[in-house]
C-alpha positions as CSV (number, residue, x, y, z in Angstrom):
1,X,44.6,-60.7,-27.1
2,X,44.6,-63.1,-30.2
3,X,42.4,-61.6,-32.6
4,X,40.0,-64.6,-34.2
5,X,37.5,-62.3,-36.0
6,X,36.7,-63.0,-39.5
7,X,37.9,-60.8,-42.5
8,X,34.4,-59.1,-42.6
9,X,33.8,-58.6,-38.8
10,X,34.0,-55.1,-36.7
11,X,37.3,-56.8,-34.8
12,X,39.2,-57.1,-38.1
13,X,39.1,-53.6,-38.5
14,X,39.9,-52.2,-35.3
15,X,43.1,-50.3,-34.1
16,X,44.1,-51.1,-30.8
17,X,46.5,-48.0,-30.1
18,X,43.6,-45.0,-29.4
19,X,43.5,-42.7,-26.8
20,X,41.9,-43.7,-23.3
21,X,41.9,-42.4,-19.5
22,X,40.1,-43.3,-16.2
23,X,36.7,-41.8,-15.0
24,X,38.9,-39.6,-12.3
25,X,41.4,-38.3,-14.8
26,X,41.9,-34.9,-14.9
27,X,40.9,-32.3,-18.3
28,X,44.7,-31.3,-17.9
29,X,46.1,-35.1,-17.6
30,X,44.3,-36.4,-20.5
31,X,45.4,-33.4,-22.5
32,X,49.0,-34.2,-21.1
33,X,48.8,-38.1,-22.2
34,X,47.3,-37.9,-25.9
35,X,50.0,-34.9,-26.7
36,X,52.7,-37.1,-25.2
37,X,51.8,-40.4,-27.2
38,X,51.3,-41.1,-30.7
39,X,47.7,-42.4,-31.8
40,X,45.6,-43.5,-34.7
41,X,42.9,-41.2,-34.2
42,X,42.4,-38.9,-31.8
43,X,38.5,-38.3,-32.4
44,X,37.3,-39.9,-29.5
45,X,39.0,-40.6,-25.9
46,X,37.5,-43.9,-24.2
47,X,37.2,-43.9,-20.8
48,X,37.4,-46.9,-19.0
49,X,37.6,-48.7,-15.4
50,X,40.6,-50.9,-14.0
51,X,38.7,-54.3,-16.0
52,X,39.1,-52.8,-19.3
53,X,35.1,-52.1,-19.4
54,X,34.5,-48.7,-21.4
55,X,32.4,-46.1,-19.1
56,X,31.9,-43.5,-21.3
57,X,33.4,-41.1,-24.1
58,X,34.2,-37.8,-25.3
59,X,35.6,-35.5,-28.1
60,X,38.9,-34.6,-28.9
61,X,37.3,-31.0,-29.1
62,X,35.4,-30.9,-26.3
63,X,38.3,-31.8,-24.1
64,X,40.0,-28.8,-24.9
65,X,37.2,-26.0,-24.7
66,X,37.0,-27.8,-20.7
67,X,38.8,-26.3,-17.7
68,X,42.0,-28.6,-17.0
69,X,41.0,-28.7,-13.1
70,X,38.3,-30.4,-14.3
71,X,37.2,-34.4,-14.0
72,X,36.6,-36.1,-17.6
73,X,33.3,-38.0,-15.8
74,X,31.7,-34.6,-15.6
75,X,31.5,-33.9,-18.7
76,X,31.6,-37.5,-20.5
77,X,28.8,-39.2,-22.7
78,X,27.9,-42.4,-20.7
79,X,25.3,-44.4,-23.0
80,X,28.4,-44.9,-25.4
81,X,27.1,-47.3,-28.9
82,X,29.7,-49.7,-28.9
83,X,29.5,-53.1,-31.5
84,X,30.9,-56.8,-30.4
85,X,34.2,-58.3,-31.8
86,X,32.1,-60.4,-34.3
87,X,29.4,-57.8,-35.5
88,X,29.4,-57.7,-39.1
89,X,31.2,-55.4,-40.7
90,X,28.3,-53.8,-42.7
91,X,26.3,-53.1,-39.7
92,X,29.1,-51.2,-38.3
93,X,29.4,-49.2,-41.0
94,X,25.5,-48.3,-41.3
95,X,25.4,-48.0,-37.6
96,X,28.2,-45.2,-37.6
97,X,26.6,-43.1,-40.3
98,X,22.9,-43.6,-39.0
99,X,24.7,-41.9,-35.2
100,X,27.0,-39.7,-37.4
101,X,29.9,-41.0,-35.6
102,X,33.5,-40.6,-36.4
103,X,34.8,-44.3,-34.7
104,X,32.7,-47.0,-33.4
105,X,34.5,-48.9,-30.2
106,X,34.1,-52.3,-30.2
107,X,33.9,-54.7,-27.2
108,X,34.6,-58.5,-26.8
109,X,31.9,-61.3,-25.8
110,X,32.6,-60.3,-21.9
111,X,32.5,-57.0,-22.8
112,X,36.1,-55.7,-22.4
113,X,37.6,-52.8,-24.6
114,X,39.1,-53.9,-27.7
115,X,39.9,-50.7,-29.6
116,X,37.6,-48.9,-32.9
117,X,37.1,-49.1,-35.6
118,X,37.9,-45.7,-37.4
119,X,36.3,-43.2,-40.0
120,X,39.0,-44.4,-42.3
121,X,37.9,-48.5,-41.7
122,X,34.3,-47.2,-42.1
123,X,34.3,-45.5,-45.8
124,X,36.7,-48.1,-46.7
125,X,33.8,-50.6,-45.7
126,X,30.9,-48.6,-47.2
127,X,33.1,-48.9,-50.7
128,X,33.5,-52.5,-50.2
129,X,29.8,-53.7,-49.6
130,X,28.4,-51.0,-52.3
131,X,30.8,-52.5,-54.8
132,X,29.6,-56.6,-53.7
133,X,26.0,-55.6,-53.7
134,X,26.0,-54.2,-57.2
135,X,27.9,-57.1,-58.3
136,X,25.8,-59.7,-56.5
137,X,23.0,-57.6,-57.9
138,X,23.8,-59.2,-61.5
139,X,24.7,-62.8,-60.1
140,X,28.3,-62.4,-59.4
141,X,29.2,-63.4,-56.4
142,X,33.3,-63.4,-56.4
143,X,34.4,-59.8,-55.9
144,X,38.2,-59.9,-56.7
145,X,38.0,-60.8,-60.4
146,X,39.7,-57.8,-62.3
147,X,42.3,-59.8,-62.9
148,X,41.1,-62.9,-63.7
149,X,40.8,-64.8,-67.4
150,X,38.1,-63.9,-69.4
151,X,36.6,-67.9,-69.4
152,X,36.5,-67.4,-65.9
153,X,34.4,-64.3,-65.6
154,X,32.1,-65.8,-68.1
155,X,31.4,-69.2,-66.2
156,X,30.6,-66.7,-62.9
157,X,28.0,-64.4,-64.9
158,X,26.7,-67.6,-67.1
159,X,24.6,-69.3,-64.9
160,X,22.3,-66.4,-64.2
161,X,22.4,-65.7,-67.9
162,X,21.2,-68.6,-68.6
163,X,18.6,-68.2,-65.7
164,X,17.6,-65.5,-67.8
165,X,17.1,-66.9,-70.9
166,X,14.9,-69.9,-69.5
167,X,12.6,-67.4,-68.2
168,X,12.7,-65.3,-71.2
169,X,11.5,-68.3,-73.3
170,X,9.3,-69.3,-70.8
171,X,7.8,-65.4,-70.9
172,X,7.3,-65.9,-74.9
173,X,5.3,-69.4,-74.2
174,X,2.5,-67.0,-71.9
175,X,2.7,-64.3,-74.8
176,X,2.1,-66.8,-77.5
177,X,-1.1,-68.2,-75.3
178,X,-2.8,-65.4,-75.7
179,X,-1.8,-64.8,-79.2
180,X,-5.7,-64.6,-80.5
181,X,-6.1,-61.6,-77.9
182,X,-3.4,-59.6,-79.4
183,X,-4.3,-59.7,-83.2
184,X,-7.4,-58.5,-82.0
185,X,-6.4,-55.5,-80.0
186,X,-2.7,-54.7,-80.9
187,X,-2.2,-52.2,-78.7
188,X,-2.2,-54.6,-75.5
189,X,0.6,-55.6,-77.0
190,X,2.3,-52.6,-77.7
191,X,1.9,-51.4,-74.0
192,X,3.8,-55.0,-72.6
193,X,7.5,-53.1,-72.2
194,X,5.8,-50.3,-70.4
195,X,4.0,-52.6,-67.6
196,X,7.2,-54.8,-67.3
197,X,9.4,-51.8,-66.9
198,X,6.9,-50.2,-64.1
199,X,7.2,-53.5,-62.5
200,X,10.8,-53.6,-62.5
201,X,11.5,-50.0,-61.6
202,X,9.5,-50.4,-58.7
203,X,10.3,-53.4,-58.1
204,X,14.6,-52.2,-57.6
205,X,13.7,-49.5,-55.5
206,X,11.6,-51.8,-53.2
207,X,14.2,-54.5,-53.2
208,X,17.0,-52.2,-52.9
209,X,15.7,-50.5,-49.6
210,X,14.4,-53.7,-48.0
211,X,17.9,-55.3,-48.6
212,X,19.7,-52.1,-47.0
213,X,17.5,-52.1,-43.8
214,X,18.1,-55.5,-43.1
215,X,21.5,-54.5,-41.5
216,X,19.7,-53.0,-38.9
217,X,19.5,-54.5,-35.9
218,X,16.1,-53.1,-34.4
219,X,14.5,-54.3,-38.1
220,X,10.8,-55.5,-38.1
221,X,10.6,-57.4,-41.1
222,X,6.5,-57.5,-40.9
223,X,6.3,-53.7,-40.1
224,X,8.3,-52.8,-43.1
225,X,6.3,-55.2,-45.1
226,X,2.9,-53.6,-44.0
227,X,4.8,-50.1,-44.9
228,X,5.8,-51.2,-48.2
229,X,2.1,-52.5,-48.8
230,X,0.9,-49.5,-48.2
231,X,3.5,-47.6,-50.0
232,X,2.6,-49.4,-53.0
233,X,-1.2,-48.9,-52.9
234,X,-0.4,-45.7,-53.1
235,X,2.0,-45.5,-55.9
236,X,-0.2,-48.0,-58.1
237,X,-3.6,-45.3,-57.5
238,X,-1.8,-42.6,-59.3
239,X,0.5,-44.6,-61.7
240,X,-2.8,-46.4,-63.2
241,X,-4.9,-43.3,-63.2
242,X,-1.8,-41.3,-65.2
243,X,-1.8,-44.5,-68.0
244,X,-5.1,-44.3,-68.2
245,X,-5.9,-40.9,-69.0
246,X,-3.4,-41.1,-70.9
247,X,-4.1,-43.8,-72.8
248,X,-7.7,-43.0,-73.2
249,X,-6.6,-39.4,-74.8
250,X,-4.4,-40.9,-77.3
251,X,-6.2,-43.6,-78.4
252,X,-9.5,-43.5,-77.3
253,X,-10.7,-47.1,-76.6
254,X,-12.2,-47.1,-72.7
255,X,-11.5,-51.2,-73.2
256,X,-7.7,-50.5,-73.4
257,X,-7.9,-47.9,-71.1
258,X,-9.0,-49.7,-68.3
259,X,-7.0,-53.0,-68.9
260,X,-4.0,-50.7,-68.4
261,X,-5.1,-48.7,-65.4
262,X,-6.4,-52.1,-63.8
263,X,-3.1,-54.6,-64.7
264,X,-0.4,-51.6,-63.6
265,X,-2.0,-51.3,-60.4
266,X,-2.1,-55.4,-59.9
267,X,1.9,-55.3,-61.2
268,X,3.2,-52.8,-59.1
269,X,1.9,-54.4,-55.7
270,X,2.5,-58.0,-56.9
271,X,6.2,-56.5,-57.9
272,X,6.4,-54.4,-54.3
273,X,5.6,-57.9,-52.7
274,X,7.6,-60.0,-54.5
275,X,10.5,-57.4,-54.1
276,X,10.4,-58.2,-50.6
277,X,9.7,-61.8,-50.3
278,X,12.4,-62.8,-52.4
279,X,15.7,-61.7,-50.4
280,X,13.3,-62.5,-47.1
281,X,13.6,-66.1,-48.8
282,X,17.2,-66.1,-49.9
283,X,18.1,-64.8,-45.9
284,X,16.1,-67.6,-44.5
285,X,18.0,-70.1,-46.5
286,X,21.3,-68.3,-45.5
287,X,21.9,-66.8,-49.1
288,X,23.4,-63.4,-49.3
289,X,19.8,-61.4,-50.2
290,X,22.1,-59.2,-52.6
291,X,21.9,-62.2,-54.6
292,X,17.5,-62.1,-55.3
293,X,17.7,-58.9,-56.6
294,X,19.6,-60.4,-60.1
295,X,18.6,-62.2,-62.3
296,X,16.5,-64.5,-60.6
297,X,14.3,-62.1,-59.4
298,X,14.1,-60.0,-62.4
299,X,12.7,-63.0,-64.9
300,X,10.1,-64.1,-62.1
301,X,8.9,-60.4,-62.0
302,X,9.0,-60.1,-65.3
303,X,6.4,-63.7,-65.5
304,X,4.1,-62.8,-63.2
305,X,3.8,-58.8,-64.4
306,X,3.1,-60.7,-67.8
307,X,0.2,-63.6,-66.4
308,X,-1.0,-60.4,-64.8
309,X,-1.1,-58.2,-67.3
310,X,-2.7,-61.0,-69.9
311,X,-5.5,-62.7,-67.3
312,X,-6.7,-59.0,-66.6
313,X,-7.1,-58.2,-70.4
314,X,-9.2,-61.5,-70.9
315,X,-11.1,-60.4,-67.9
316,X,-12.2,-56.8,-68.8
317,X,-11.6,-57.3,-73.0
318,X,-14.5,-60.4,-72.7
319,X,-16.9,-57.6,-70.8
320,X,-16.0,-55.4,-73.3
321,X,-16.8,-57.3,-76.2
């Protein structure tokens, strides 16, 4: 059969040549047939009907702890986790670790035996995504560029760069708004890299998990949001009560105190939600969701953990006061 699958899909990465036998065979047949023949793996032997339709599996190793009088369908796996031609490559890969499996067959649209893809195929595709998702984590999106010029590279990261800088400079225009506010209490100002890096480390590890389950083809998107939600509630409680204290016991002003306590809790669940919404955006528009944990994502964190962080001091500074 003509293979048509894309570069990237589970039936570009099969091999065709692995070891199968019917439902009737016999231990001592099968042991026979895959010593006889040369194949690409011999993890797993597929068994399948007269139509090419897979019926069930079994191990190399459990073949040969069996009696050879005895019938591979007494002994074989039946609810066998098979992927279709097109699957993406990705998913195939997650799927075999998540079932700690060696090979993962793969079936056609009518749902004929094609062949599997190996253990080999699958670390080879774990490398591949890891390496595009940390690229497409900084705005690149080609993959293949060791070799190319330098100008080249550089027009590929620009772009975001310059993302970047827009929002930086848009950033200073908030800061300098409430420039009053931090002549008069200077340490709100010297506590602004702290509340933007809480943001953004929580932030990463949000986006980075949400982006890896959405392989998954059983995914809720709304559970795992209401998870997440929680998750952060959580995480800002004891992260706001830690500054806090610990703010209060160096410095002892209550006003401070609670402005930090108060605007890293609002930060870390606005940065937990925005974590998610972004690449839930991106995917809805068909861009890779790799792509909103960059730059983009980072300066529009970075914005609102500042109009957060500066609203909140007005709020509880003016009560203060």
């Amino acid at each position: 059969m003509k293979n048509n699958s894309h570069k990237e899909n589970a039936g570009a990465k099969i091999i065709t040549h692995v070891p199968t036998c019917k439902e009737d065979s016999l231990v001592d047949d099968v042991i026979n047939k895959i010593t006889k023949e040369r194949y690409q793996f011999l993890d797993y032997i597929y068994v399948i009907d007269e139509e090419k339709r897979i019926k069930g599996v079994f191990s190399a190793r459990d073949l040969f702890l069996r009696e050879k009088s005895e019938k591979v369908s007494d002994f074989m796996e039946q609810n066998v986790i098979c992927v279709k031609e097109f699957t993406d490559q990705e998913k195939v890969a997650i799927l075999a670790l998540k079932k700690k499996l060696k090979a993962v067959p793969v079936l056609d649209d009518n749902g004929y035996f094609l062949g599997a893809v190996p253990f080999s195929a699958i670390l080879c595709i774990q490398h591949h995504e890891h390496r595009e998702d940390i690229l497409r984590s900084v705005g690149i999106v080609e993959e293949n560029n060791q070799f190319q010029e330098a100008s080249s590279l550089a027009w590929l990261r620009l772009p975001w760069l310059v993302l970047g800088l827009i929002g930086g400079i848009f950033a200073a225009q908030i800061v300098s708004l409430f420039e009053e506010s931090l002549k008069e209490y200077f340490l709100i100002a010297a506590f602004i890299p702290l509340i933007l890096y809480m943001a953004s480390a929580v932030g990463a590890q949000t986006q980075t998990l949400y982006i890896r389950s959405l392989v998954f083809a059983d995914f809720e998107t709304k559970k795992y949001f209401l998870r997440e939600v929680r998750i952060s509630v959580v995480l800002a409680f004891f992260l706001s009560i830690i500054l806090s204290l610990l703010s209060f016991f160096l410095f002892r002003q209550t006003a401070v105190s609670l402005v930090l306590g108060v605007s890293l809790s609002l930060t870390i669940i606005a940065a937990v939600f925005l974590s998610i919404v972004i690449p839930f955006i991106f995917q809805k528009m068909k861009i890779d969701p790799a792509l909103g944990s960059g730059p983009f994502a980072t300066i529009f964190a970075d914005i609102t953990s500042l109009v957060i962080y500066f609203f909140v001091s007005l709020w509880l500074l003016s009560i203060f006061s």
